[in-house]
PyMOL CGO cylinders between C-alpha atoms (Angstrom):
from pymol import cmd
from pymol.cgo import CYLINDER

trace = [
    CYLINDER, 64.03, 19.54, 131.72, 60.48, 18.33, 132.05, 0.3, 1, 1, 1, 1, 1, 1,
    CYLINDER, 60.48, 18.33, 132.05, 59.14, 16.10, 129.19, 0.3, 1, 1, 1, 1, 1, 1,
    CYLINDER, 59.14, 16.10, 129.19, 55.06, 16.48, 127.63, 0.3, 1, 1, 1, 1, 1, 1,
    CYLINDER, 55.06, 16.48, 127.63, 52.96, 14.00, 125.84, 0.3, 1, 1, 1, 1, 1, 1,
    CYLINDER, 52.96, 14.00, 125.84, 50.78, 15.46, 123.71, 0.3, 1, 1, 1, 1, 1, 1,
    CYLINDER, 50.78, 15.46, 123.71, 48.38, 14.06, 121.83, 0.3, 1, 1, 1, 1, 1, 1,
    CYLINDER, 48.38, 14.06, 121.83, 46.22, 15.10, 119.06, 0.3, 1, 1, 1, 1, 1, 1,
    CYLINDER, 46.22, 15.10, 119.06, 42.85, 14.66, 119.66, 0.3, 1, 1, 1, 1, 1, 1,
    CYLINDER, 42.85, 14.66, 119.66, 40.78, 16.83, 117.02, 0.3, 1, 1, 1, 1, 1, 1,
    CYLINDER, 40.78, 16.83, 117.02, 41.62, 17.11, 112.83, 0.3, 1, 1, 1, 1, 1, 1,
    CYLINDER, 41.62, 17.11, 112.83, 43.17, 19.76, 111.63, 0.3, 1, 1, 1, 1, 1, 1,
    CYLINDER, 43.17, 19.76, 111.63, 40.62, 19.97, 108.71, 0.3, 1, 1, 1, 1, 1, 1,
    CYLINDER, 40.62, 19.97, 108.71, 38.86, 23.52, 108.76, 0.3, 1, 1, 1, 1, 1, 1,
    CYLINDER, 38.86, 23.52, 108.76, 41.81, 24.97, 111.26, 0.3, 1, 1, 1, 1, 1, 1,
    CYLINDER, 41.81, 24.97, 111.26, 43.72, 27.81, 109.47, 0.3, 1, 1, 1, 1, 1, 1,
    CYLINDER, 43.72, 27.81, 109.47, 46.90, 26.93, 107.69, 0.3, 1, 1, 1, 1, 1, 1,
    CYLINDER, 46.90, 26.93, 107.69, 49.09, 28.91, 110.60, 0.3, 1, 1, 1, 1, 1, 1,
    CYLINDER, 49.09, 28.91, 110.60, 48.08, 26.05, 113.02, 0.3, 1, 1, 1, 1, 1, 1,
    CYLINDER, 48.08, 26.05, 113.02, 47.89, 23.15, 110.73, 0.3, 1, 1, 1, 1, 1, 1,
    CYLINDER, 47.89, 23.15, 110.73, 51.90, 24.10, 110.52, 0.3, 1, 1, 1, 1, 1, 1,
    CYLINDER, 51.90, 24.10, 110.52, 52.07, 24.11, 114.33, 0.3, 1, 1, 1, 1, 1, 1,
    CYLINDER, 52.07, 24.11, 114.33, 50.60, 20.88, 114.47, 0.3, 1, 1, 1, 1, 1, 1,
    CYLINDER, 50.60, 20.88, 114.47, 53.06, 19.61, 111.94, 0.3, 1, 1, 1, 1, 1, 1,
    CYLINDER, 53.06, 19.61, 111.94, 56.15, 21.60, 113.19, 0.3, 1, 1, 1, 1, 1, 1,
    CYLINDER, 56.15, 21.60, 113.19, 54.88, 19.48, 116.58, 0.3, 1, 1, 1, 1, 1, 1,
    CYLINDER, 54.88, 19.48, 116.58, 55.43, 16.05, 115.15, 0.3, 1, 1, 1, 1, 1, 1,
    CYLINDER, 55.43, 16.05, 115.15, 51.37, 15.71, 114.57, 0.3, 1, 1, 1, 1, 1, 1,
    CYLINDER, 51.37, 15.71, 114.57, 49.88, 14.81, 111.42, 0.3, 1, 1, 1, 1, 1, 1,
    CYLINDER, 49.88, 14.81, 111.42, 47.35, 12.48, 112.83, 0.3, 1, 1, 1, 1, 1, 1,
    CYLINDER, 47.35, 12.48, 112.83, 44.35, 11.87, 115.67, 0.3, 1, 1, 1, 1, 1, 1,
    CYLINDER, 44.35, 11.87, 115.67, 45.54, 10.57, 117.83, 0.3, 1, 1, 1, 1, 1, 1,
    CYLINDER, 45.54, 10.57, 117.83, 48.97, 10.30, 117.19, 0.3, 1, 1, 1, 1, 1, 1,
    CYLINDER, 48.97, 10.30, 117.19, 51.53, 10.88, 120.22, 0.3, 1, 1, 1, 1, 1, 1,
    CYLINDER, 51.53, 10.88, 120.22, 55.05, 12.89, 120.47, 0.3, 1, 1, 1, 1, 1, 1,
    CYLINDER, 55.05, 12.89, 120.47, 56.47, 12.79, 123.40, 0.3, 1, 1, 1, 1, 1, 1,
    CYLINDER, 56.47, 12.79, 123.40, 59.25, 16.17, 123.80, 0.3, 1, 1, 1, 1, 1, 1,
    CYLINDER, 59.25, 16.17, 123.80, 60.80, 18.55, 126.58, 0.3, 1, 1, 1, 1, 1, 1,
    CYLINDER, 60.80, 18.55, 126.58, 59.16, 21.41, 127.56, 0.3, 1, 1, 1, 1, 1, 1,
    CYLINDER, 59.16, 21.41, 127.56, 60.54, 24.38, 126.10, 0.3, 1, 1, 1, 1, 1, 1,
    CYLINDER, 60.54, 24.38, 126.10, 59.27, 27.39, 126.45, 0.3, 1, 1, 1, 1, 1, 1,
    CYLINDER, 59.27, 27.39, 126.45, 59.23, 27.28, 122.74, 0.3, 1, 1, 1, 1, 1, 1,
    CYLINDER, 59.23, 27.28, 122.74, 57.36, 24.02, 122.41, 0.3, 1, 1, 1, 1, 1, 1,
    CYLINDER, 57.36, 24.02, 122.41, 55.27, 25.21, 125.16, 0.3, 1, 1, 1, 1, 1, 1,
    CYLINDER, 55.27, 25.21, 125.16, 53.81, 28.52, 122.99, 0.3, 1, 1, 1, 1, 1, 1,
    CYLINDER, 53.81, 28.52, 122.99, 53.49, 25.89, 119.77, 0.3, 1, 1, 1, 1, 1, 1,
    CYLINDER, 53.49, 25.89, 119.77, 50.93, 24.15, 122.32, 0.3, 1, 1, 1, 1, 1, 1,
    CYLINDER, 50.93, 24.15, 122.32, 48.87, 27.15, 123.38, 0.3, 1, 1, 1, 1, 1, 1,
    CYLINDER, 48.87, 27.15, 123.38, 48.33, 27.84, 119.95, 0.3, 1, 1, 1, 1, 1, 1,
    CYLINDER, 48.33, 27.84, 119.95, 46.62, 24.50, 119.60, 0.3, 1, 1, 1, 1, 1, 1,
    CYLINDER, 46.62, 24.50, 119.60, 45.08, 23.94, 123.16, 0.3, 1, 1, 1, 1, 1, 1,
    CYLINDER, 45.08, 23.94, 123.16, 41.90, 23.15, 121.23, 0.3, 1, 1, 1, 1, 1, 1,
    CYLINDER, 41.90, 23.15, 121.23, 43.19, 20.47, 119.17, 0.3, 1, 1, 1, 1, 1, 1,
    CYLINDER, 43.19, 20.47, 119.17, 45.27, 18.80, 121.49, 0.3, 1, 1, 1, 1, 1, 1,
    CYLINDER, 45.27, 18.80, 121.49, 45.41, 17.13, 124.54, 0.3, 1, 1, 1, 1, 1, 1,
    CYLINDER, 45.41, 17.13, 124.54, 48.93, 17.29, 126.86, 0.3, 1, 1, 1, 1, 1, 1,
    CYLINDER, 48.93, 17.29, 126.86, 50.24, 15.36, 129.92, 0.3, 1, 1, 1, 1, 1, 1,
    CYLINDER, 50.24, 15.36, 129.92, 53.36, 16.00, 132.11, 0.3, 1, 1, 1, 1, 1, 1,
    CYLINDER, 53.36, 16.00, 132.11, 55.76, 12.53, 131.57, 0.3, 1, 1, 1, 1, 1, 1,
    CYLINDER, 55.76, 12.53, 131.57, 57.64, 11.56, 135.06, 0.3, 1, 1, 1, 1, 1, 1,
]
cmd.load_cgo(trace, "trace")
């Protein structure tokens, strides 16, 4: 299966808890910080909740 990078690129401060959670449930707690997982179709929904707040890249 296809890995992601994603990296957090905006605070959390002033999102709603909900999203806060799916940064943390991501490995995020950080700007800037990195996590580097497969792409699930799970993980993949946890990102398009926090498109805004993130930034993700396809790993060869």
């Amino acid at each position: 299966m296809a890995k992601v990078r994603i990296t957090q690129v905006r605070s959390k401060i002033g999102s709603p808890e909900r999203q806060k959670r799916t940064l943390q449930a991501l490995g995020l707690n950080k700007v800037n910080a990195v996590v580097e997982v497969e792409a699930t179709p799970q993980i993949m929904g946890m990102i398009r909740k926090v498109t805004h707040l993130v930034k993700v890249e396809k790993v060869k």
